[in-house]
N, C-alpha and C positions, 0 to 999 in steps of 0.2 A: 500295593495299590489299596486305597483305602475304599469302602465303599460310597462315601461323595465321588470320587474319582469315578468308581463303576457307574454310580445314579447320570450323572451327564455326558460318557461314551454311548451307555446306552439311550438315552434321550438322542441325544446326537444321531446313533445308526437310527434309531428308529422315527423320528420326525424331522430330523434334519434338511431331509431331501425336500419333502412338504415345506416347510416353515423357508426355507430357502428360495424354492419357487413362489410363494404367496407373496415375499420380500422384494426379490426382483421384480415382479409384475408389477407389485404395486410403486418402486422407485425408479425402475428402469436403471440403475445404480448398481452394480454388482459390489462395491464399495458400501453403500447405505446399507445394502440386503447383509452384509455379512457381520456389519456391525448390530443390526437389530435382531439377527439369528441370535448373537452373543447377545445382546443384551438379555434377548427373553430370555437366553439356558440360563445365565444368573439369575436373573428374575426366581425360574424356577428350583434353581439349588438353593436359593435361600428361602422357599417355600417349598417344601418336600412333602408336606400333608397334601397341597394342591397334585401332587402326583400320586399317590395313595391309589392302585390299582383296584382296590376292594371299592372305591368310590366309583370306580368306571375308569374309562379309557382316558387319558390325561389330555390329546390331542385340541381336544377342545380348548379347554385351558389352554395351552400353550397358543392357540390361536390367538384367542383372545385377548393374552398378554402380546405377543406380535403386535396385533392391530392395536395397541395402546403405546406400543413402542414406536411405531410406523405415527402415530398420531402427536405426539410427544414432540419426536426427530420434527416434522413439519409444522409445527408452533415454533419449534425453538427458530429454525431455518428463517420463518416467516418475520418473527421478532429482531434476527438479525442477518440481514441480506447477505449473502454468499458473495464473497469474492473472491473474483476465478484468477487467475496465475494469470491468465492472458490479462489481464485488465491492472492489472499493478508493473506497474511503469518501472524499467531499469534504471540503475544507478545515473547514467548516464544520457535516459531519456524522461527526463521528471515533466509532468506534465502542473504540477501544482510549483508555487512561486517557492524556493525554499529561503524564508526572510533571515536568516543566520549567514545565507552565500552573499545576501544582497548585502548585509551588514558591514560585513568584511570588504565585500568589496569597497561598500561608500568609505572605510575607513581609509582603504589601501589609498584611493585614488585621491582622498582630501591629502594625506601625508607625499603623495606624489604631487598635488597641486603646489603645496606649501612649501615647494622646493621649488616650483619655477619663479618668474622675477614676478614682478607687480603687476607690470605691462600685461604680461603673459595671462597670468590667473585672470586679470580685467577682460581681456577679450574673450578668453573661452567661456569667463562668466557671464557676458553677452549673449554670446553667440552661441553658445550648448547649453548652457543652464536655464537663460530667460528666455530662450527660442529665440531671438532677434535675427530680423536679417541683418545683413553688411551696412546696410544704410540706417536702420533703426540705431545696431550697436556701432556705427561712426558719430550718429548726433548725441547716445548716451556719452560716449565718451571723451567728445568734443575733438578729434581724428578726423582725418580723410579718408573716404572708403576705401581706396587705396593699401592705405596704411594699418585698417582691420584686417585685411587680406592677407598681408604679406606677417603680418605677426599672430594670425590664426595658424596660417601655417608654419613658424615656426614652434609658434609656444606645441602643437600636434606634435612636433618633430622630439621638442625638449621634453616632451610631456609622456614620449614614446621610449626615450633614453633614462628616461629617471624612474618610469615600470621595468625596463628592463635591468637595473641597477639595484634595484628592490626585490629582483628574481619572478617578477609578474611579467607574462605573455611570453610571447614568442623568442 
């Protein structure tokens, strides 16, 4: 063991327990406190004059590098807000839009559009794309409301078989 080794067990047994409690009180963190206990003992293994017993009791110092490490930790903190585990959303529960799935999808679904007939793509393009209801997209398309109906639901049905064909949904 060399004596840097010796200089911070001993630092350690002997203000550790101190510098430990001052940390947790002041983070309520047992995590924060144990990382600024380390921070200070490097602190002071790379200042070893500052520990020079013939100068007096080191304790001091050692505080007062703490309290500058505890003050540091809480700037940086403050500069960049903490986010906690609970607060970041799983794979599978994304709370922000992720525009790469939407992409994919508009691609899938136009390459699935462009497989049904003419009729088809016309009316969904009414009636799901422009918002239209049955009577709006009957006069755009110059049809009987009737005849919107009955080829929304099927272009739905073809439109349902050519995702599935494609290996998209259910």
């Amino acid at each position: 063991m060399t004596s840097e080794e010796d200089l911070i067990r001993l630092l350690h047994e002997r203000h550790g327990a101190v510098l430990w409690a001052v940390a947790l009180r002041t983070t309520s963190d047992p995590g924060r406190a144990q990382d600024a206990v380390q921070e200070t003992l490097l602190r002071a293994w790379r200042h070893p004059d500052a520990l020079d017993e013939s100068r007096g009791d080191p304790r001091p110092w050692l505080l007062r590098t703490l309290r500058n490490v505890l003050i540091d930790d809480w700037r940086a903190r403050s500069a960049r807000p903490e986010v906690l585990y609970d607060d970041v959303p799983e794979a599978g529960d994304r709370t922000v839009a992720d525009h790469a799935d939407a992409a994919a999808q508009t691609w899938v679904v136009a390459a699935a559009l462009a497989r049904l007939t003419p009729e088809h793509r016309a009316v969904l393009g009414e009636c799901y794309y422009r918002g239209r209801t049955v009577g709006e997209a009957a006069a755009a398309l110059g049809i009987p409301p009737g005849t919107v109906k009955s080829r929304t639901h099927y272009a739905l049905r073809a439109l349902r078989l050519v995702l599935e064909e494609m290996g998209v949904g259910s």
